[in-house]
C-alpha positions as CSV (number, residue, x, y, z in Angstrom):
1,X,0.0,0.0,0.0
2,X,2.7,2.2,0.8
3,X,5.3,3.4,-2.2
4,X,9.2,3.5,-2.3
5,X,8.6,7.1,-2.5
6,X,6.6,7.7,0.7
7,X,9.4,5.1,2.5
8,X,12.4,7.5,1.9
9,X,10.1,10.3,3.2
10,X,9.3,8.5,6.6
11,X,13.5,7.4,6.8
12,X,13.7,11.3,6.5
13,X,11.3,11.8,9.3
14,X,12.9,9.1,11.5
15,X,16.2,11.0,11.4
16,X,14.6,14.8,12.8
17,X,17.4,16.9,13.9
18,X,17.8,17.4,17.7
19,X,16.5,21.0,17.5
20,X,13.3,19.7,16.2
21,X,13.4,16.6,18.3
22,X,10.1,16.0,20.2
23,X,10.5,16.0,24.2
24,X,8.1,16.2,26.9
25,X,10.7,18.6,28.6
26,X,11.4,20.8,25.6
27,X,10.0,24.4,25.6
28,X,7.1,23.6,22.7
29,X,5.8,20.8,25.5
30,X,4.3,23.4,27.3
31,X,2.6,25.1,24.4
32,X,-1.3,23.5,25.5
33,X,-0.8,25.0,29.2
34,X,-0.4,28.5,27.5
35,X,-4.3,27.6,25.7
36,X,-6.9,29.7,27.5
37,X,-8.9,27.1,30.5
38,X,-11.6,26.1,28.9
39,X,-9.3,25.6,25.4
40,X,-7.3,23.4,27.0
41,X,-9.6,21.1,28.7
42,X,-11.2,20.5,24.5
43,X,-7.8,20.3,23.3
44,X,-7.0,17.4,26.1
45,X,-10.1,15.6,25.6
46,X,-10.4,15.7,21.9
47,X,-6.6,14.5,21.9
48,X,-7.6,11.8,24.2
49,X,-10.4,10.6,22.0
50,X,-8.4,10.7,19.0
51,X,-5.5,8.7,20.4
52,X,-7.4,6.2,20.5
53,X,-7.8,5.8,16.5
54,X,-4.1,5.9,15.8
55,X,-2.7,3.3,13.7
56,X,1.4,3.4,13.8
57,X,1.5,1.1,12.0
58,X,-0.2,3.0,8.4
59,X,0.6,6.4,9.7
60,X,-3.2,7.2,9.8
61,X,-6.1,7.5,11.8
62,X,-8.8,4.6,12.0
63,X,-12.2,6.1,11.1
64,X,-13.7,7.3,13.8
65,X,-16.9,6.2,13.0
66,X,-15.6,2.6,14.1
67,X,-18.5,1.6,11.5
68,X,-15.7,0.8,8.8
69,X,-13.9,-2.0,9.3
70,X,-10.7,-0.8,10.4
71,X,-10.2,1.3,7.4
72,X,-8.2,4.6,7.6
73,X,-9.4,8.3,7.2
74,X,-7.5,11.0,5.4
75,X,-8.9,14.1,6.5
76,X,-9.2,13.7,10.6
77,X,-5.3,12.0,10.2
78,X,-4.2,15.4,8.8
79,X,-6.6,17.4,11.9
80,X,-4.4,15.4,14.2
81,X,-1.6,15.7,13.5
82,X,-1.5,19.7,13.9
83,X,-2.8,18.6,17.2
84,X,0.4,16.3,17.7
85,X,2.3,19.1,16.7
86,X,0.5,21.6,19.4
87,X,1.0,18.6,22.4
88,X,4.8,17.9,21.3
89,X,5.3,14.6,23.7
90,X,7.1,11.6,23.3
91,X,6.8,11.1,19.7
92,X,3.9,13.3,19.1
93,X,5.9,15.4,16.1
94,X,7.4,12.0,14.1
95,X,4.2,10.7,14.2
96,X,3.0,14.1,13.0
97,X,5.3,13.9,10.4
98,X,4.4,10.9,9.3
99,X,0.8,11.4,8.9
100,X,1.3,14.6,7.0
101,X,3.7,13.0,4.3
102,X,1.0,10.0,4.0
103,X,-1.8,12.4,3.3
104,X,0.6,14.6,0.7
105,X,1.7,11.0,-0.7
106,X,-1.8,10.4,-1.7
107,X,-3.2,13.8,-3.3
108,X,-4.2,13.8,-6.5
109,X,-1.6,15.3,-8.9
110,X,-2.8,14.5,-12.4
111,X,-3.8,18.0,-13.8
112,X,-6.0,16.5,-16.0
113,X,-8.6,15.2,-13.6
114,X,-11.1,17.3,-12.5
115,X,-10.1,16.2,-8.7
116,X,-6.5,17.2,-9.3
117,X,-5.2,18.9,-6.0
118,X,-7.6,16.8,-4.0
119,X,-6.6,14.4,-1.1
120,X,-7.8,10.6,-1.0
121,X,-10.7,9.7,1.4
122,X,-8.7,7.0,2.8
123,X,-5.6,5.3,1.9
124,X,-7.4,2.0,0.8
125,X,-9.6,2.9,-1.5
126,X,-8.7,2.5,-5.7
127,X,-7.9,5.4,-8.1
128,X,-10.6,7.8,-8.3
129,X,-11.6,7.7,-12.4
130,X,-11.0,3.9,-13.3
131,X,-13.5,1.8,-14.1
132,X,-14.0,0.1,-10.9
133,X,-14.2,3.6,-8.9
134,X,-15.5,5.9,-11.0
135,X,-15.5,9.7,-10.1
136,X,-18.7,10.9,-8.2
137,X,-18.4,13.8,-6.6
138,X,-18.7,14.1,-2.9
139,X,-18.5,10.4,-2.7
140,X,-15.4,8.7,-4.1
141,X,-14.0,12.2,-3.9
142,X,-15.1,15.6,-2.3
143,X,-14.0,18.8,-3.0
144,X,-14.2,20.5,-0.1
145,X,-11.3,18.2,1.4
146,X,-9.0,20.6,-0.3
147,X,-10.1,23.6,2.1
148,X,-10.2,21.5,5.3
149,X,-6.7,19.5,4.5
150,X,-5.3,22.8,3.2
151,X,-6.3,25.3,6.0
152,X,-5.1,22.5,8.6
153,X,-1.7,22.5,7.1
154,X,-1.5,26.4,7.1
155,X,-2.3,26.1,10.8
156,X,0.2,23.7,11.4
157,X,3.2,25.5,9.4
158,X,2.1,29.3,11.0
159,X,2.0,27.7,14.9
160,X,4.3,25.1,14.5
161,X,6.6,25.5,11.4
162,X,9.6,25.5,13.7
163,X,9.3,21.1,14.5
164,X,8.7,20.8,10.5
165,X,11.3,19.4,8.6
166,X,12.9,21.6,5.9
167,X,11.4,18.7,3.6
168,X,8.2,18.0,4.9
169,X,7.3,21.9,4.6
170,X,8.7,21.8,0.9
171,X,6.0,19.0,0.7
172,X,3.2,20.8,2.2
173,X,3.8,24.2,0.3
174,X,3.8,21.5,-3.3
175,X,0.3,20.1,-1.5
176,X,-0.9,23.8,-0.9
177,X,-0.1,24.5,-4.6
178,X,-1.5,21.6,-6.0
179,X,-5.3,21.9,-3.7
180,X,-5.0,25.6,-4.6
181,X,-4.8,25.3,-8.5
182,X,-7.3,22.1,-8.3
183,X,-10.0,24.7,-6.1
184,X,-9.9,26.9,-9.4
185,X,-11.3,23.9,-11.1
186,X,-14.4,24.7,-9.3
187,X,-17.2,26.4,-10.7
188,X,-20.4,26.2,-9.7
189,X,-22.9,24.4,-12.3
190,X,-20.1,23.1,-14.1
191,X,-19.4,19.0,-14.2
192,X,-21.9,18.7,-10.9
193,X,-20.0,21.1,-8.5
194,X,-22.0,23.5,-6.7
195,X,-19.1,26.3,-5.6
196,X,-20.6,29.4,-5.4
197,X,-19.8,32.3,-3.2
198,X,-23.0,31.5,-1.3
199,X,-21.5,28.1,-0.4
200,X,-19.7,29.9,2.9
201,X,-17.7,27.3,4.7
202,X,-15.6,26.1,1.4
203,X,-15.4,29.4,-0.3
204,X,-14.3,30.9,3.1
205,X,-11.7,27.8,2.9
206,X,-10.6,28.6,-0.6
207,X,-10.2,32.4,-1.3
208,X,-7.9,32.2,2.3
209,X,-5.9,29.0,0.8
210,X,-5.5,30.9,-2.1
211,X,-4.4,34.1,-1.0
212,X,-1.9,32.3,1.7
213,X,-0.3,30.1,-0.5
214,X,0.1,33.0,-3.4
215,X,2.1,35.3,-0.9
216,X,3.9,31.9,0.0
217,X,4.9,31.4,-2.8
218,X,5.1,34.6,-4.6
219,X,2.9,33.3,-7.3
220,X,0.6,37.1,-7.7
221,X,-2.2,35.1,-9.7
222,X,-3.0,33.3,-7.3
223,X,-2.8,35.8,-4.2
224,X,-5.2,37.9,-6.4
225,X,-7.6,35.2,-6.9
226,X,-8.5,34.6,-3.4
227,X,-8.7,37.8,-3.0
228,X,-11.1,38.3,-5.8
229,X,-13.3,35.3,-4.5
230,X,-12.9,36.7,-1.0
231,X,-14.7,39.9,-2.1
232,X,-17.8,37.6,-4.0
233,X,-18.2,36.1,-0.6
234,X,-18.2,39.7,1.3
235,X,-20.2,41.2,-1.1
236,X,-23.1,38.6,0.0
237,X,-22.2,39.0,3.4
238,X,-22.3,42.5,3.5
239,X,-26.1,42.9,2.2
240,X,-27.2,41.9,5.4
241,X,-23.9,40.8,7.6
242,X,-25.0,37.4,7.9
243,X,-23.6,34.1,6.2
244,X,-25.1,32.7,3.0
245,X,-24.9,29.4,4.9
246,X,-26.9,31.0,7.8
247,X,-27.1,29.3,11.2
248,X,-26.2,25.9,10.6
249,X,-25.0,24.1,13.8
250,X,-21.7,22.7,11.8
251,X,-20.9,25.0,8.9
252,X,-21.5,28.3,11.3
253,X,-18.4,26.3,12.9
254,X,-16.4,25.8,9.5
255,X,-16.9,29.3,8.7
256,X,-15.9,30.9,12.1
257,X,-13.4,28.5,11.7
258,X,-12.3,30.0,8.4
259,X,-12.6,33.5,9.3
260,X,-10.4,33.3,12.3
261,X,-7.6,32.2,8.9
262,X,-8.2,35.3,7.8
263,X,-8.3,37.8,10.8
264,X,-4.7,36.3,11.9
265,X,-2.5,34.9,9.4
266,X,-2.8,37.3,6.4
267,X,-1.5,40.7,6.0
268,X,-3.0,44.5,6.3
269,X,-3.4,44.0,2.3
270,X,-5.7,41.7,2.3
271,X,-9.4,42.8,1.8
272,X,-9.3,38.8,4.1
273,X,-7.8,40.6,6.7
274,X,-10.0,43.9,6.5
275,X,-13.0,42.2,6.6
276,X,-12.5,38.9,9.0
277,X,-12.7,40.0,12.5
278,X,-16.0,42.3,11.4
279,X,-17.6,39.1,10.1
280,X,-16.7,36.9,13.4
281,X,-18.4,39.9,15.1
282,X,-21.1,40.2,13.3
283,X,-21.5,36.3,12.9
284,X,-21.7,35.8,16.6
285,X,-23.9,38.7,17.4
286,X,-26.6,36.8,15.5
287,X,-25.7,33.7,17.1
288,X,-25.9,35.3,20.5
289,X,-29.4,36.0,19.8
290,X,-30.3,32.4,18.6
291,X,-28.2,30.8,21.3
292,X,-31.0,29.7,24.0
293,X,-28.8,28.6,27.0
294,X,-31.6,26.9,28.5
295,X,-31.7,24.5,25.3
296,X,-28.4,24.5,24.6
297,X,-29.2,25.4,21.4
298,X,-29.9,27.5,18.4
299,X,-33.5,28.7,17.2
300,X,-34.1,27.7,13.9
301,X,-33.9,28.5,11.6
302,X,-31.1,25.9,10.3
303,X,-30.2,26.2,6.6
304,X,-27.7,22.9,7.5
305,X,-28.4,20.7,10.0
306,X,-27.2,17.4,11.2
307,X,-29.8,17.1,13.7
308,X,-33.0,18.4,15.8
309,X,-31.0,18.9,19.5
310,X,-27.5,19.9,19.4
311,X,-27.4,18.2,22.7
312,X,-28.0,14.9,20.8
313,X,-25.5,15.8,17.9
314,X,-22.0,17.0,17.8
315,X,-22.1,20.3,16.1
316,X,-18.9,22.7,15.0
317,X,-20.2,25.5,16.3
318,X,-20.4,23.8,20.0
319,X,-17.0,23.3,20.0
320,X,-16.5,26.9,19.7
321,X,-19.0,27.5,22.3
322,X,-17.0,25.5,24.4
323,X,-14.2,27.3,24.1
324,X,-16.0,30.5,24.8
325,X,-18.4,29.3,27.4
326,X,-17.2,26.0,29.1
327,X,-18.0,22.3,28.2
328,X,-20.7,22.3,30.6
329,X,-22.8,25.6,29.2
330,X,-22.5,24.5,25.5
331,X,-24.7,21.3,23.9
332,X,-21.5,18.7,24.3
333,X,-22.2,16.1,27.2
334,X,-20.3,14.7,29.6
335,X,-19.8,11.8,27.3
336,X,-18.7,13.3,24.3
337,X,-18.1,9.9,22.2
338,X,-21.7,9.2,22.2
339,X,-23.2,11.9,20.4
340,X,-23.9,11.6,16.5
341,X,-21.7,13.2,14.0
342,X,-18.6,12.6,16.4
343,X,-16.3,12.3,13.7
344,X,-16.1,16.7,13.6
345,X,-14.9,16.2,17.2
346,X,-11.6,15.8,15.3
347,X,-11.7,19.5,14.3
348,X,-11.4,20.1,18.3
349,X,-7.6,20.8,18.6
350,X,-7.2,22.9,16.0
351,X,-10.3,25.3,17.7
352,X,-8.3,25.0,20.6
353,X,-5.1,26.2,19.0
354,X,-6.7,29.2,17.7
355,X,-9.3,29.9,20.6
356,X,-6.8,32.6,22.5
357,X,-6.9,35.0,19.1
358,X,-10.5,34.3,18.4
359,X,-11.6,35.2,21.8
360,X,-10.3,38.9,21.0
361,X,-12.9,38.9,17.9
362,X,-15.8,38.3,20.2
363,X,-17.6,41.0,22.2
364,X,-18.7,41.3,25.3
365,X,-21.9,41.4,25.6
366,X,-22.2,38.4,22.7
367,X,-20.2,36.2,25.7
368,X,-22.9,37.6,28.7
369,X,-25.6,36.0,26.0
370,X,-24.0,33.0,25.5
371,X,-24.0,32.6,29.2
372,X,-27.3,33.3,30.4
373,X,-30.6,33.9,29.0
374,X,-31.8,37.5,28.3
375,X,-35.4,36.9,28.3
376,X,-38.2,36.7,26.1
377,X,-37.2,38.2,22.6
378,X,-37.8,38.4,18.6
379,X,-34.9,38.1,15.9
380,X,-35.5,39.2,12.2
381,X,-32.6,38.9,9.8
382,X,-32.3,37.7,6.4
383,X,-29.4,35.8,4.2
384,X,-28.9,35.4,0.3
385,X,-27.7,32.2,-1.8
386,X,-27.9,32.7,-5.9
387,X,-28.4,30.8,-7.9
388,X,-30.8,29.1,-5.4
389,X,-32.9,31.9,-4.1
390,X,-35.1,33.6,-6.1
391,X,-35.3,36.6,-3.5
392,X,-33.3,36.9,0.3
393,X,-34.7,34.4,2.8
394,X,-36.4,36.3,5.2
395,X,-36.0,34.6,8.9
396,X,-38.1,35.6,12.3
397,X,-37.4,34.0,15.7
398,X,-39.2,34.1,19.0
399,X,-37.1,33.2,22.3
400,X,-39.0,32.7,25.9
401,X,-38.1,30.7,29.1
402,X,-37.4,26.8,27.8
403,X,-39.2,27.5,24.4
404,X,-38.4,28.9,20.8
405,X,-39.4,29.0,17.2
406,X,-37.8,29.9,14.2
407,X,-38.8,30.3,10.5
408,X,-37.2,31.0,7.0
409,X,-39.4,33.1,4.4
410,X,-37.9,31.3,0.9
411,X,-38.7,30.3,-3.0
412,X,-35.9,28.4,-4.2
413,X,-35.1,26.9,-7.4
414,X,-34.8,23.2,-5.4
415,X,-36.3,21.7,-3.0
416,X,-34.2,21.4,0.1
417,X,-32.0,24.3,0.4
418,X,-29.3,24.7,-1.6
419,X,-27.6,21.7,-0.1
420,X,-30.9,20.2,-2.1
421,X,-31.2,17.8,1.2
422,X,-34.6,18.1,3.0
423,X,-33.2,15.8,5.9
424,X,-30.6,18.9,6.7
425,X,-32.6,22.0,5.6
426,X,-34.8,23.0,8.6
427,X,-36.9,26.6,7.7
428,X,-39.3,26.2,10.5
429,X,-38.8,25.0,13.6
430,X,-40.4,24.4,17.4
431,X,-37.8,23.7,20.1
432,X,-38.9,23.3,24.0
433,X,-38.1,21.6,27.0
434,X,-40.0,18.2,27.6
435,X,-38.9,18.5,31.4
436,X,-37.0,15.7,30.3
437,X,-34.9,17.2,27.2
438,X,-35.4,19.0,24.3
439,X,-38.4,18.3,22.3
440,X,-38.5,19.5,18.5
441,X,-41.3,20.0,15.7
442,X,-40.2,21.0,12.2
443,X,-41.4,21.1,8.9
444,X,-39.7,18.8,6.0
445,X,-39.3,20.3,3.1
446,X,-41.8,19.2,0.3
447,X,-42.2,22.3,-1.4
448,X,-39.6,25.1,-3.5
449,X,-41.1,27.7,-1.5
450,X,-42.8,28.5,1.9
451,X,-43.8,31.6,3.3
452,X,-43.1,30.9,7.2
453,X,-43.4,33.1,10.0
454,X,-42.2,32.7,14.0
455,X,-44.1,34.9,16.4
456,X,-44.8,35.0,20.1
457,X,-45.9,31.3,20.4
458,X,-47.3,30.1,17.0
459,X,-45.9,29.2,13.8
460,X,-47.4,30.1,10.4
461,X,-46.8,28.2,7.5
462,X,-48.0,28.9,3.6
463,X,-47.4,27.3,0.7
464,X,-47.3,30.2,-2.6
465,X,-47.6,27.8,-5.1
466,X,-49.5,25.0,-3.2
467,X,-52.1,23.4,-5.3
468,X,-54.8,20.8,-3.8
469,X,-51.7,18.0,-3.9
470,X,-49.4,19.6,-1.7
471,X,-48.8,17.9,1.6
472,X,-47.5,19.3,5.1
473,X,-44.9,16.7,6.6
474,X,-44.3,17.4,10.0
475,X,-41.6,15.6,12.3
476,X,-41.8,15.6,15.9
477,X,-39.5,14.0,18.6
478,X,-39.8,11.2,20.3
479,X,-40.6,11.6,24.1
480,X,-39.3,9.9,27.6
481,X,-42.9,9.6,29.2
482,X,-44.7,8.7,25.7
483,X,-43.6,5.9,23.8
484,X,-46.5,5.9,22.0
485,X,-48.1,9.0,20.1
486,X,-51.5,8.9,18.2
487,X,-52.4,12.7,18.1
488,X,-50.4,16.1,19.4
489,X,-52.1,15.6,22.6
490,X,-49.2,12.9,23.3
491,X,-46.7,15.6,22.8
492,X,-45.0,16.1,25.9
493,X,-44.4,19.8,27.6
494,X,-45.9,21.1,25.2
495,X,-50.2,21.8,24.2
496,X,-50.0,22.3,20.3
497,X,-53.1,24.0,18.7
498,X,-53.3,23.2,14.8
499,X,-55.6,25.2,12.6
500,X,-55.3,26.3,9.0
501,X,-56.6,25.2,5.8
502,X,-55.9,21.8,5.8
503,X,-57.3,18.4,6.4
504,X,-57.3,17.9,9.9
505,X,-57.7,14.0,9.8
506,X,-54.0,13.7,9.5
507,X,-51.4,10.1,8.4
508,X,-49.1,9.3,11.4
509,X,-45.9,7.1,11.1
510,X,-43.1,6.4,13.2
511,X,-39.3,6.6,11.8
512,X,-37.3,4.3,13.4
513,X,-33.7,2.6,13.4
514,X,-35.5,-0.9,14.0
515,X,-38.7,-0.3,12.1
516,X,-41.7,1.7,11.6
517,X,-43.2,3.8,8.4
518,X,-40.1,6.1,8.1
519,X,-36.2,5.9,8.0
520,X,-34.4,8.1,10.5
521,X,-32.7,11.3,9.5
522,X,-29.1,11.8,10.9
523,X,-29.5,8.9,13.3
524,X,-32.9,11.1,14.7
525,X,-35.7,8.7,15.6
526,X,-39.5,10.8,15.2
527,X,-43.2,10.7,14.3
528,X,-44.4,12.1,11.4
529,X,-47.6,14.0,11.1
530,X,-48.8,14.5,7.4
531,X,-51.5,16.6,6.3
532,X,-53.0,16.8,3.3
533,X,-55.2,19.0,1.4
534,X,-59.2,18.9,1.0
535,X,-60.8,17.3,-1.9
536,X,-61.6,20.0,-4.7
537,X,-59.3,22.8,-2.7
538,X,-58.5,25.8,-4.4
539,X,-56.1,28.9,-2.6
540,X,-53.3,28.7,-1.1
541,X,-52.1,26.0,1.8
542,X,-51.9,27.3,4.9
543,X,-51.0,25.3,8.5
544,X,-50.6,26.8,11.8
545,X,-49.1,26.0,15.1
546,X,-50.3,27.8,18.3
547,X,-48.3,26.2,21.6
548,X,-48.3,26.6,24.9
549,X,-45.6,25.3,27.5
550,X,-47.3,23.2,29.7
């Protein structure tokens, strides 16, 4: 599996000059005590976690979803090593080393392929574009893997270039080369890629890797590229400072993430650096007035979600919450390894590494939010993605003691958001506490467009271009004290009030990972309330939720 090639790179590695050696007692050893409290304790613990997957023997991680037969994982391998860079014990930076040549070994370098630049999903699987693996994008290959290897490697020569071998940098500025004239490939609507400027987290990701690596390596066509795509992305940002990609429990991470890149490593010349610690501002001052700390977590609406209850899902942006806030305030449990989506725990220690700089970006008054409810409140805002939205999405939110909704005024040209996934794309949404966690209604997406309105305690939801065959699909949580629901009078914590338009005699089925009508979404087990339309109706579908803590 492993080449001649990538053999003489590890007997390079093996032989690391004494002022690079790793030792528990060097200077760099103490590097994760200087990491701000709470920093530390997510750096540790996501270490600790990760340690666990690491095969010495193939230089790589396991995957961490344990699901995969003992197969190896590409991106998290390169995430940890910048943290075995950052902990520098024992033989934290060969095995760093190691990992990072292994990753460069197996990035696509044929100029030709429309993946060129790319890095492999794991070390075992065939060449992407033969017969037996043919390319598909985001599945034997995804794009975005450029941005998230890249940006990691940036991280890791800026903090901790110093323990990098003169030839392993060389090799990571030819990998940031290569991913950065392979991103240019991109365009969106061409060959089945979907990289617009609306797409925040990559595009964040690319116009920084671009810029970075063109002042790197003096190459002034590619520095000016970034910058050019930065300023697409501000432009959007600026109509209404909010994200494209608004509120979504992961990518909100990626793209704070990415904007921290900006605000620290490049120069006053950058329009990057002009713009990124205003957009971490103004990204978190909206998130400040979605965060519920009672929930632990934030009102919908979610353009991207990987769940109903960040306290049930691992979510990007709670690892930044946890650096600002604590473990114990934010949606991670105690028992971190059980949540869904665990795998983006692996972005933990480099959020940690940069948490001291991006805790100078956030006001305040955003942090006294974060930490304890400010009462009953309304949010309006709105966000942009063309070539999907026809108009801005308009978005309301109501906040009161253990309750909140949140909706998302939209008329796409897809069903589903512009991820074109209804199981992640969440414009209206009812979250409460059960007395025993966090309950959750929300609509699934069945139609292009949906006028939907939060308010103090109700929900209003119309279909524009209903006809008499459009269909409301409603999901709702599973509950502790109900194991059985036949009506919304089951619902627990909460009396819900339905009225509108619609039939009223509504189809029930349960989604479950052992049975039932439904499959889950994103490991989410729920009841599904449909309602259709009268026979013979004419206008325009309309369904509304009044509710009432109990």
């Amino acid at each position: 599996m492993f080449s001649l090639k990538r053999a003489i790179y590890l007997a390079s590695i093996l032989a690391i000059p004494a002022t690079c050696a790793p030792s528990s007692h060097s200077k760099n050893a103490s590097y994760v005590s200087t990491l701000p409290k709470n920093s530390q304790i997510l750096f540790r613990e996501s270490m600790d976690w990760l340690d666990g997957f690491y095969d010495p023997a193939a230089g790589y991680l396991f995957d961490e979803s344990s699901a995969t037969a003992l197969r190896h994982e590409t991106r998290s391998s390169a995430w940890y090593a910048v943290g075995l860079l950052a902990r520098n014990e024992h033989d934290d930076v060969k095995n760093a080393l190691q990992i990072i040549t292994n990753v460069i070994e197996g990035q696509y370098k044929e100029t030709k392929d429309q993946w060129y630049g790319d890095y492999q999903k794991e070390p075992e699987e065939p060449t992407v574009g033969t017969a037996a693996y043919p390319e598909n994008i985001y599945n034997s290959w995804d794009p975005n893997w450029r941005g998230f290897i890249s940006t990691c490697f940036i991280v890791g020569l800026e903090e901790f270039g110093h323990l990098i071998t003169p030839e392993v940098t060389s090799l990571m500025e030819k990998s940031l080369y290569n991913a950065t004239r392979g991103d240019e490939y991109r365009v969106g609507g061409v060959d089945d890629d979907n990289l617009y400027p609306a797409y925040t987290n990559p595009s964040l990701m690319r116009a920084f890797v671009s810029g970075w690596t063109g002042r790197r390596l003096n190459d002034s066509n590619m520095t000016i590229s970034g910058e050019n795509y930065a300023t697409a992305v501000i432009d959007l940002f600026n109509r209404a400072n909010t994200l494209s990609e608004f509120n979504s429990g992961t990518y909100t991470g990626v793209s704070l993430y990415a904007l921290i890149l900006w605000a620290k490593y490049l120069p006053d010349d950058s329009v990057m650096k002009h713009n990124g610690a205003r957009m971490i501002q103004c990204t978190w001052e909206a998130v400040a007035q979605l965060w519920h700390p009672q929930l632990k977590n934030v009102a919908g609406p979610w353009d991207r979600s990987y769940g109903f209850d960040m306290n049930r899902y691992l979510s990007l942006l709670a690892l930044h919450l946890w650096n600002v806030i604590g473990k114990e305030k934010s949606s991670i449990i105690p028992k971190t390894a059980a949540m869904s989506h665990v795998a983006d725990w692996a972005y933990g220690p480099q959020f940690a590494i940069l948490s001291a700089f991006h805790s100078t970006l956030i006001p305040a008054a955003v942090v006294e939010k974060l930490n304890n409810f400010q009462g009953e409140h309304t949010f309006t805002s709105s966000a942009f993605s063309p070539p999907f939205d026809i108009y801005p999405r308009n978005i309301t939110a109501w906040l009161a003691p253990n309750v909140s909704i949140g909706a998302e005024t939209f008329n796409e040209t897809t069903i589903g958001g512009p991820a074109i996934n209804p199981g992640t794309f969440n414009p209206a949404i009812i979250q409460w506490n059960t007395g025993d966690e966090v309950g959750y209604i929300t609509w699934y997406a069945t139609e292009h467009a949906l006028t939907a309105v939060a308010s103090p305690n109700s929900l209003n939801l119309t279909y524009p271009y209903g006809t008499a065959k459009s269909i409301f699909s409603i999901i709702v949580g599973t509950f502790k004290k109900t194991r059985d629901v036949s009506s919304w009078d089951d619902v627990q914590g909460l009396s819900v009030k339905v009225s509108g338009n619609v039939n009223m005699t509504f189809l029930l089925g349960f989604a479950g990972e052992n049975g039932g009508a439904y499959s889950t979404i994103n490991d989410f087990e729920f009841w599904n309330f449909t309602y259709t339309m009268p026979t013979g109706f004419v206008g325009t579908p309309n369904l509304v939720f009044d509710v009432e803590l109990k």
